[in-house]
N, C-alpha and C positions, 0 to 999 in steps of 0.2 A: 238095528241102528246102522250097521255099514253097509247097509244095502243101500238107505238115505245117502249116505255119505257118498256112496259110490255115485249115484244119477247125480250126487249134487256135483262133483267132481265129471263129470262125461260131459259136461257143456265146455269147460272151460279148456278140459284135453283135445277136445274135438275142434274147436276153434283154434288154439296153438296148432293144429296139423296143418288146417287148413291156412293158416297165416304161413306157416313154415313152407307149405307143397306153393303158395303163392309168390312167396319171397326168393324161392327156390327160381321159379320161372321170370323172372323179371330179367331184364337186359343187362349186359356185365360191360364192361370198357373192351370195346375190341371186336363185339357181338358185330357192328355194323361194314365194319372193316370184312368178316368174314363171310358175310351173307349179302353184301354189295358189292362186292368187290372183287377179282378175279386173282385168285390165291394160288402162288407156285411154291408156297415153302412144302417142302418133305417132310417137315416137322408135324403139319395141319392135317388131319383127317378128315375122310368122308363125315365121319359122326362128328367130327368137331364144329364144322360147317351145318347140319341138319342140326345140331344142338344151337346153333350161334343163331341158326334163322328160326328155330319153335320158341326162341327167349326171345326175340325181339316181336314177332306174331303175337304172343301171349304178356307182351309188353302194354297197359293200359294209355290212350293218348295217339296213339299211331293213327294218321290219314290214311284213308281208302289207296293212294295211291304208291303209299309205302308198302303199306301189306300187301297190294296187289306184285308188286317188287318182290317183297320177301315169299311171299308164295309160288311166283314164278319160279323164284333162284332155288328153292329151295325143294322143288318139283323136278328144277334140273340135274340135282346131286342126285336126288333120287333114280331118276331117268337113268345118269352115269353109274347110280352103284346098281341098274338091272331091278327096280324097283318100281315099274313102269303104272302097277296100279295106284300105290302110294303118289308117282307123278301126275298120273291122271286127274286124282282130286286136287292134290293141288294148283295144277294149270286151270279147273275148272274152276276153284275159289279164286283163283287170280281173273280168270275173266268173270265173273260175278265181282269183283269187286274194281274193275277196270274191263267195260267190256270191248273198248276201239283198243284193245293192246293185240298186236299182232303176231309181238312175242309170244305171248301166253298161249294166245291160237295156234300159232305154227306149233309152239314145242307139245300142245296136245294133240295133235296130230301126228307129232313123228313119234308118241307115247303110245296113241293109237297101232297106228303102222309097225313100231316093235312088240307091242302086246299080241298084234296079229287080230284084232277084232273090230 
């Protein structure tokens, strides 16, 4: 009998995680201020910035040409913290998803060019 109980119980826990790991990722107040925006406080971290832009990415509703934004920008933190594979996809989902952006182009190229490959 609690073996029953158990599978009957593993749908409902499995589904609260994945509502939780979703709800987790959704866009916070301020998320666009730091993944649009050019951020000088001391305060702000690298990872606060790559976390402000994977919540707004992971955001449901966003236009091609926002994501194409937040993937650039968020290629480019990458880039700055020396992280140039991680920029490389994302410059590449940014032109897949805006392919006349010339930002996306160039900053994968110069992602290129510091990978050395």
């Amino acid at each position: 009998m609690p073996l029953f109980l158990g599978r009957r119980l593993a749908g409902p826990l499995l589904a609260c995680a994945f509502l939780s790991a979703a709800a987790h990722a959704q866009e916070k107040p301020g998320d666009a201020d730091l993944c649009y925006k050019s951020v000088s406080a001391t305060a702000v971290t690298v990872e606060d910035v790559i976390a402000a832009c994977s919540r707004l990415i992971a955001t449901p509703g966003k236009g091609q040409a926002e994501l194409a934004t937040a993937h650039n920008n968020r290629g480019a933190i990458y880039l700055h913290a020396g992280q140039p594979a991680k920029a490389i996809e994302d410059f590449s989902t940014a032109i897949a998803l805006d392919p006349g952006s010339a930002m996306a182009l160039g900053n994968r190229g110069e992602a290129y060019r510091l990978q050395r490959d």
